[in-house]
VMD Tcl script that draws the C-alpha trace (Angstrom):
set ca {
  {98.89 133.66 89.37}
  {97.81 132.74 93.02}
  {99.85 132.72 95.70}
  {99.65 128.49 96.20}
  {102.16 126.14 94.97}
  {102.12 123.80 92.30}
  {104.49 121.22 93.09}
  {106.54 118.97 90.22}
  {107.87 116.07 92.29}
  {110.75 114.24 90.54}
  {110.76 110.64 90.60}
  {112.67 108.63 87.87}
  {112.71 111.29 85.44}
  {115.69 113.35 86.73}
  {116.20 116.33 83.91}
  {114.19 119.85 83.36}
  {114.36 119.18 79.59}
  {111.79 117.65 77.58}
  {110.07 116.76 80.83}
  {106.04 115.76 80.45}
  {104.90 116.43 84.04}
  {107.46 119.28 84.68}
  {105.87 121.03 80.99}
  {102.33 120.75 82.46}
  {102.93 121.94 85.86}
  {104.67 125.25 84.18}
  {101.96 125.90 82.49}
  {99.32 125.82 85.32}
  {98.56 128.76 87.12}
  {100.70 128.82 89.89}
  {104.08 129.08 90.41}
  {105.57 125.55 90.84}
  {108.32 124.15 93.06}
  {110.35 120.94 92.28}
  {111.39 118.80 94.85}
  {112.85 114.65 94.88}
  {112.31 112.53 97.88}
  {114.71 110.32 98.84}
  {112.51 107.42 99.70}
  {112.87 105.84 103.18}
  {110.84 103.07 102.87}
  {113.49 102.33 99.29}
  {116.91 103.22 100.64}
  {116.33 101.06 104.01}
  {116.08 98.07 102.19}
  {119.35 98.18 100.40}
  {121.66 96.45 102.31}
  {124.56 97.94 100.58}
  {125.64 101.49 101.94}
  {127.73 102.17 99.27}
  {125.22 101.71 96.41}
  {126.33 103.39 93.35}
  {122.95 103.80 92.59}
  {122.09 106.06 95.31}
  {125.45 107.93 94.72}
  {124.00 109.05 91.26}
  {121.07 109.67 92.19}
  {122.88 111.94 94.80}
  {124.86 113.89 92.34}
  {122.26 114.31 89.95}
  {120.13 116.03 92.57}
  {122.97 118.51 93.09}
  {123.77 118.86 89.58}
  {119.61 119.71 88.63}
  {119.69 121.97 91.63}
  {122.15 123.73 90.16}
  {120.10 124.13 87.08}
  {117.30 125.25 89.27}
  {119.50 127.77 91.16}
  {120.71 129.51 87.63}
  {116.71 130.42 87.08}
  {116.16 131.65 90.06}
  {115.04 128.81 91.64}
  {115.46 125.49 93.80}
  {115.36 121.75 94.19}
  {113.61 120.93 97.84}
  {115.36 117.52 98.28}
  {113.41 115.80 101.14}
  {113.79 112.72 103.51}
  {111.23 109.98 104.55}
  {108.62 107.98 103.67}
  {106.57 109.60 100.99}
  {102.93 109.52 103.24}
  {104.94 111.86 105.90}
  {106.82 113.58 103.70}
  {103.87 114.96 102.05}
  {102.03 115.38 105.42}
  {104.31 117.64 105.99}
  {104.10 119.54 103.30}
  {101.03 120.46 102.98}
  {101.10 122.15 106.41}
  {104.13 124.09 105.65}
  {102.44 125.04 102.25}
  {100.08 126.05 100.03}
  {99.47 123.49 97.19}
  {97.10 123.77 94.30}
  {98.13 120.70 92.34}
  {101.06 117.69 92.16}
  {102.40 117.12 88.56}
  {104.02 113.53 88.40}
  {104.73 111.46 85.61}
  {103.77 107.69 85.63}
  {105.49 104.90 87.02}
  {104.43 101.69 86.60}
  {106.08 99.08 89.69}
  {103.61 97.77 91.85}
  {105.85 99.88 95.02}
  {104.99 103.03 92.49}
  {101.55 102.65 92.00}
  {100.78 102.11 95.54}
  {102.95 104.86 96.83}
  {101.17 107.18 94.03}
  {98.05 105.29 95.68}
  {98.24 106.53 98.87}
  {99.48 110.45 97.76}
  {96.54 110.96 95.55}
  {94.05 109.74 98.32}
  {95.93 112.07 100.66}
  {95.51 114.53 98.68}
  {92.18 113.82 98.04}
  {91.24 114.95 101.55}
  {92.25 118.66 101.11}
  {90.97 118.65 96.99}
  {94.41 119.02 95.75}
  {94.73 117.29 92.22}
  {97.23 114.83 91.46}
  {98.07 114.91 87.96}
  {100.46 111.97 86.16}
  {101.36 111.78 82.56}
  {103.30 109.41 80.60}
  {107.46 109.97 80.15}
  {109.47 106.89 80.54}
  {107.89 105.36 77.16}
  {106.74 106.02 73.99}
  {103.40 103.71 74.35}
  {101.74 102.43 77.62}
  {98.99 100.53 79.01}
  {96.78 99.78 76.66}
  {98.61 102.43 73.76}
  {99.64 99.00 71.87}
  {97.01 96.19 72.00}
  {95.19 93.06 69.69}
  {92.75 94.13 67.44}
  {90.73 92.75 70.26}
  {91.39 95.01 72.87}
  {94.31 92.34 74.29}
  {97.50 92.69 75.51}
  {100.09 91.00 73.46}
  {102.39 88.79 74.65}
  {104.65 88.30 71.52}
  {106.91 90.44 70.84}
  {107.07 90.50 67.02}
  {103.58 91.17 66.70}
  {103.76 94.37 69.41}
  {106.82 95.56 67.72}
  {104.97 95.93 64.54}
  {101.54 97.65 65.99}
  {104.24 99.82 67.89}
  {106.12 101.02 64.67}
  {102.79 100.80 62.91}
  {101.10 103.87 65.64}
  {104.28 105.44 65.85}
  {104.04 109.15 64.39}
  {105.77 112.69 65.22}
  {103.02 113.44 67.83}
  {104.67 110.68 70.58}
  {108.36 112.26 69.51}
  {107.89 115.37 70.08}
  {109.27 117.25 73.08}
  {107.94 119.22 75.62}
  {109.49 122.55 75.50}
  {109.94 123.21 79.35}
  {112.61 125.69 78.74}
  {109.46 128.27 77.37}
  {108.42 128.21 81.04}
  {110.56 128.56 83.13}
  {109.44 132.02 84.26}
  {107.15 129.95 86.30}
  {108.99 128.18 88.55}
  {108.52 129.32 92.03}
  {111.35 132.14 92.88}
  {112.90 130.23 96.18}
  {116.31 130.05 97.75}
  {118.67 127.44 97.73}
  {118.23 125.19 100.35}
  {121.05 122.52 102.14}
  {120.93 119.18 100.59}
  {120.95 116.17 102.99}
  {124.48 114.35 102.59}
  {124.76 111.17 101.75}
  {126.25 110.29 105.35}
  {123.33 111.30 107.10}
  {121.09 109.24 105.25}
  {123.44 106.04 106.04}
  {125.07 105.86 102.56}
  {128.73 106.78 101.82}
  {130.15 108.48 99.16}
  {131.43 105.76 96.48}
  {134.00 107.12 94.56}
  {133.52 104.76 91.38}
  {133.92 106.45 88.82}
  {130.49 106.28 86.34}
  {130.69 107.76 83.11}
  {129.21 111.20 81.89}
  {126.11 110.35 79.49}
  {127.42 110.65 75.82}
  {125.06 109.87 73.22}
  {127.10 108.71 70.18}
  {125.29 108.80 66.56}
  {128.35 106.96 65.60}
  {127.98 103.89 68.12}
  {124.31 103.71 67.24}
  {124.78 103.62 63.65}
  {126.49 100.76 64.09}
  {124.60 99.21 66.76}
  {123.20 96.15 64.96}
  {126.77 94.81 64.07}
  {128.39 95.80 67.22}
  {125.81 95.47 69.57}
  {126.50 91.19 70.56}
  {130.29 91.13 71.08}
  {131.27 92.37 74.65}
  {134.78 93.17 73.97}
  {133.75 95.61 71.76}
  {132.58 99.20 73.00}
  {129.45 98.45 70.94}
  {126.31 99.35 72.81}
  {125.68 103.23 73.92}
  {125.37 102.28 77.66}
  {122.50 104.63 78.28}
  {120.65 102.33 80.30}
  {121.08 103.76 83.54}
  {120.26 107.36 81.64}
  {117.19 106.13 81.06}
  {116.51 103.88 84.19}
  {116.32 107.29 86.22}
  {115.07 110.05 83.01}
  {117.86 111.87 82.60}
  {117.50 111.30 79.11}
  {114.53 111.41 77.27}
  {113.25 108.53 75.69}
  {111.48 110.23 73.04}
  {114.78 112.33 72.08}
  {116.38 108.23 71.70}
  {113.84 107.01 70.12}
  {113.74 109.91 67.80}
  {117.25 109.44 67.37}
  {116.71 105.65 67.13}
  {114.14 106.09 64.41}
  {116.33 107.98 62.00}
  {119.68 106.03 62.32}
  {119.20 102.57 63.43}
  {116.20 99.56 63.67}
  {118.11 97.49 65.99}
  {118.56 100.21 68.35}
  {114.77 101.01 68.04}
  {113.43 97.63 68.47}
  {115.69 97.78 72.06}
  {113.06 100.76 73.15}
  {110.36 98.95 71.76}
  {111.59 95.95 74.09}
  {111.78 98.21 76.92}
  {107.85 99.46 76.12}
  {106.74 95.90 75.89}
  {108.33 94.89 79.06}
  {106.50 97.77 81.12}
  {103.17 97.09 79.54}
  {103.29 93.49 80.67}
  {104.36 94.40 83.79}
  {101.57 96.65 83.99}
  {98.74 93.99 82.72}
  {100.06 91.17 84.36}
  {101.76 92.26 87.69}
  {102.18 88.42 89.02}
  {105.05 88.26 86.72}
  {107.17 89.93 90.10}
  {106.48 86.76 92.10}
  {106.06 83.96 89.49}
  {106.60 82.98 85.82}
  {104.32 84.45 83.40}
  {104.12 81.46 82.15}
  {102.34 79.06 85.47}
  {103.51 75.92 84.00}
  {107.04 76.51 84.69}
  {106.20 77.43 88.70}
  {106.61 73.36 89.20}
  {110.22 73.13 88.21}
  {112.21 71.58 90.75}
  {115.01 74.03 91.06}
  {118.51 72.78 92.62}
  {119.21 75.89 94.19}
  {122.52 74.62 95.17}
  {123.86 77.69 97.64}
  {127.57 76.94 97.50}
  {127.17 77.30 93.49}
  {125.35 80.11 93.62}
  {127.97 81.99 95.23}
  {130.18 80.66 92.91}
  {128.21 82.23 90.25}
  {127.88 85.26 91.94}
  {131.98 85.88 92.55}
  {132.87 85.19 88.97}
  {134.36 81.90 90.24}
  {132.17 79.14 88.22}
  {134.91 78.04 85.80}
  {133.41 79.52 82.27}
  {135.57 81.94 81.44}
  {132.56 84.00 79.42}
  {130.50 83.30 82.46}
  {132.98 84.84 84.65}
  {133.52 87.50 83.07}
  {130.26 88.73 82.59}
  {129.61 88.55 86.54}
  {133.08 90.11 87.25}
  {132.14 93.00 85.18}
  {128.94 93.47 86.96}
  {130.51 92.94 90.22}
  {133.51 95.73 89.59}
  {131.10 98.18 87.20}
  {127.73 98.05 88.17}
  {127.65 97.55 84.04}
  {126.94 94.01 82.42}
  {126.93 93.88 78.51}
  {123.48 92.47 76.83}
  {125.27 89.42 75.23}
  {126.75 88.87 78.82}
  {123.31 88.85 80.67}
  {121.62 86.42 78.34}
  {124.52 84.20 78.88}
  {124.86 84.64 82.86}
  {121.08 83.77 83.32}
  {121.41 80.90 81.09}
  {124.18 79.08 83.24}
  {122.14 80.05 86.42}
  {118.96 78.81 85.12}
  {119.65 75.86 83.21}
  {123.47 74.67 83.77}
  {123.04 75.52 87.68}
  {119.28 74.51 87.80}
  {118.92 77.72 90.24}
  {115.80 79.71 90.54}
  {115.51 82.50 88.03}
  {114.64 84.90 91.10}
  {117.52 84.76 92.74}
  {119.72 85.78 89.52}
  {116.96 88.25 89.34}
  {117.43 89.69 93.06}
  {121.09 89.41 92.73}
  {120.87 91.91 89.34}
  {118.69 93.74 91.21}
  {121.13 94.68 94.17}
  {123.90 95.34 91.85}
  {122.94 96.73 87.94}
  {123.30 100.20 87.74}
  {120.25 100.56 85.46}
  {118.19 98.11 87.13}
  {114.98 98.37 85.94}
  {112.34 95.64 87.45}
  {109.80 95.69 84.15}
  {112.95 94.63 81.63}
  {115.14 92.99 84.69}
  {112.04 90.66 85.30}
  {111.24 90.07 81.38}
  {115.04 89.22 80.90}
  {114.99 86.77 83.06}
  {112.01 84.99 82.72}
  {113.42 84.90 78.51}
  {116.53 83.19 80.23}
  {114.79 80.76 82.19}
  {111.87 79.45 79.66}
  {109.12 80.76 81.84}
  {108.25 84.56 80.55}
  {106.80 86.10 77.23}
  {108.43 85.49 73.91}
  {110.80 83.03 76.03}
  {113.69 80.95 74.63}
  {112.31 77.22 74.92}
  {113.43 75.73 77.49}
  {115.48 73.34 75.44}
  {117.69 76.12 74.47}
  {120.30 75.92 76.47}
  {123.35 78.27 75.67}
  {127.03 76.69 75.24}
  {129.60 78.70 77.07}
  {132.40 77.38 74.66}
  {130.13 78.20 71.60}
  {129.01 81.94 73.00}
  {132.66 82.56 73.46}
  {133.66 81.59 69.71}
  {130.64 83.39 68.26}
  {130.89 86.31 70.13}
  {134.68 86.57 72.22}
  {136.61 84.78 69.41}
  {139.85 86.85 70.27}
  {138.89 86.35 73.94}
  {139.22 90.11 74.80}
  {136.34 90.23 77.47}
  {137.51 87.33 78.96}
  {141.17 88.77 78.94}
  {139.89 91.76 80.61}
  {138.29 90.30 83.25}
  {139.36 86.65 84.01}
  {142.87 87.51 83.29}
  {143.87 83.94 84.68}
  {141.59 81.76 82.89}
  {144.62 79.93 81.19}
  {146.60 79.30 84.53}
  {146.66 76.77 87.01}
  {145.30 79.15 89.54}
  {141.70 79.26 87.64}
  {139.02 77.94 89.07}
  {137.52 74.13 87.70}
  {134.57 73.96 86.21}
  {131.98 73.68 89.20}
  {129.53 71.75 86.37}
  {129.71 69.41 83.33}
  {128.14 71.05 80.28}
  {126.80 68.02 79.06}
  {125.52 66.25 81.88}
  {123.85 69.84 83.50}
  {122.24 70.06 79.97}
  {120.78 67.04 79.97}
  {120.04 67.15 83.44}
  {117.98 70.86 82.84}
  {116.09 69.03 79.82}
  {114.93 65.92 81.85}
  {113.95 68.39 85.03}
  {112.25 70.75 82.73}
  {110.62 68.39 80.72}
  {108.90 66.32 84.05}
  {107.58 69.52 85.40}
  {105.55 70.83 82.12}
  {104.35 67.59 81.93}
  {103.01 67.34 84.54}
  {101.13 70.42 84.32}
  {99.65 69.40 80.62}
}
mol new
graphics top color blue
foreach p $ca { graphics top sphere $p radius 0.5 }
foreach p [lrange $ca 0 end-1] q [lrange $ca 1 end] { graphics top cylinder $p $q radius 0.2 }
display resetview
């Protein structure tokens, strides 16, 4: 081997095992080092210093360190912008090649951008492979070449291409001999980077066969403990998606079509990368949203007089969790009882969901709202009373977390369901006609 570095640079794919980008760099010719960047140019934009996110994030570092340290090894856990970051090392080093895997958010690929081109100037490759899903980019298209825009029809391709060869892992643990022999080295604290140390308490990852044999006839009622809650797992990789989906495969369609959901998302995202700013769908850009600010914070604290409603945004609020059933029926009421802009539920998930992801965040939404791919029509409009007797019949969530919904201390209703449903359908209804 020669005496330069490969470097693996973790991103949102925080585990050794079953790593794509991590497998390749071990088998290059150098010796590589693993490091994580904690990203100025992310972490100054979240206003909240106690972000649970960044707390994981944090002890996941320490734990794979750890990992490192037992093989002889370390994690170089950095600070800054990425551009300096990397200026910096590559005049404290010598660096043969990057290994990365792919991320797909317009932030990503312009950060990746700029590294490669920086790299570029000294001929140091910049390799990126696919992890986070099973198909990408154009993996899953039309006969034609197309993207599709229908789920159904995706779904099927997607099951249809699926073989062994995409669920197979990547045995890193065969290479680890390769990994550059370095000392540990002092990881930044929290404190010093602005955060503090939240002390909500986030559960360990358990996968549970049992849970996700079930999944299909647990999965809609949120008093239940019915859906594996390895979102945020797979929001920052450290679980693979091919070991789920493997999983997935053999036990449970409805769990598998969730993946598949998740792949669909990210391939939009990546085809049509407007969908951030504006509805996939253009026509619904001219609805004349309310965006009543007094009601939004009402739906924001839990405090809008639906019990279901509340409860889902309490248990967001308090957890940093939000069941599935809960989120459909959260951006419903924003959307359509509250006449509020989609983006701002969107923002507001963003600042607060542990497993935040902006690819299925952004798809979810625009479902809610009318205005994405495979959307609800917009004259679906959910009942709160009827979600809660289809899916909270023994009002458990609701117990849990609006634990005064039946006193006179709960809050009144801050809308009419009637008259804000016919008020979305007549709002809707001008603004795609006009656009016809």
């Amino acid at each position: 081997m020669s005496s330069k570095l490969s470097i693996f640079w973790f991103r949102r794919d925080l585990r050794l095992s079953d790593n794509t980008a991590l497998y390749h760099a071990l088998k290059s010719k150098q010796k590589v080092q693993c490091i994580f960047i904690f990203d100025t140019d992310i972490l100054d934009k979240l206003a909240d210093k106690n972000d649970r996110r960044v707390n994981f994030i944090y002890d996941t570092l320490i734990a794979l360190g750890q990992e490192l340290e037992a093989l002889g090894s370390s994690l170089w856990v950095l600070y800054g912008t990425p551009i300096e970051t990397w200026k910096s090392l590559l005049k404290k080093n010598e660096i043969a090649e990057v290994f990365v895997n792919h991320d797909y958010e317009p932030y990503a690929l312009e950060r990746d951008k700029k590294i490669k081109e920086l790299l570029g100037t000294k001929q140091i490759a910049f390799n990126s492979y696919k992890d986070i899903v099973i198909f990408e980019k154009d993996e899953v298209t039309k006969d034609d070449g197309l993207p599709y825009t229908v789920f159904t029809p995706y779904s099927k391709k997607w099951k249809a291409k699926l073989n062994n060869f995409y669920l197979r892992p990547y045995p890193t643990e065969k290479y680890t001999a390769n990994l550059n022999k370095s000392a540990p080295t002092k990881v930044i604290e929290l404190e010093e980077m602005g955060f503090v140390k939240n002390e909500t308490f986030i559960p360990a990852m358990t996968i549970d066969k049992n849970l996700i044999q079930k999944y299909d006839t647990t999965r809609n009622y949120p008093g239940l403990l019915g859906t594996s809650r390895l979102g945020l797992f797979l929001r920052f990789g450290t679980i693979s998606t091919r070991a789920l989906a493997k999983l997935a495969l053999d036990t449970n369609e409805t769990y598998l079509n969730e993946l598949i959901w998740r792949d669909f998302y990210h391939q939009i995202l990546y085809h049509f990368p407007n969908v951030v700013k504006g509805s996939f769908k253009p026509a619904y850009d001219g609805i004349q949203w309310r965006n009543n600010e007094t009601e939004f914070q009402a739906w924001c604290d839990g405090q809008t007089g639906y019990p279901i409603v509340d409860a889902g945004m309490r248990e967001l609020n308090a957890t940093g969790f939000m069941h599935n059933r809960s989120r459909m029926i959260v951006a419903s009421f924003l959307c359509k009882h509250l006449l509020i802009d989609w983006q701002w539920g969107a923002q507001y998930f963003a600042q607060k969901l542990l497993d935040f992801d902006l690819a299925a965040n952004n798809g979810g939404w625009q479902w809610a709202a009318g205005s994405g791919t495979d959307a609800a029509p917009y004259f679906r409009i959910f009942s709160p009373s009827e979600q809660t007797k289809k899916f909270d019949a023994q009002l458990t969530y609701i117990r849990k977390w609006v634990p005064e919904f039946e006193s006179l201390q709960y809050v009144q209703p801050i809308v009419n369901h009637q008259l804000a449903r016919e008020r979305c359908l007549k709002v809707y209804k001008e603004a795609l006609e006009k656009r016809m």
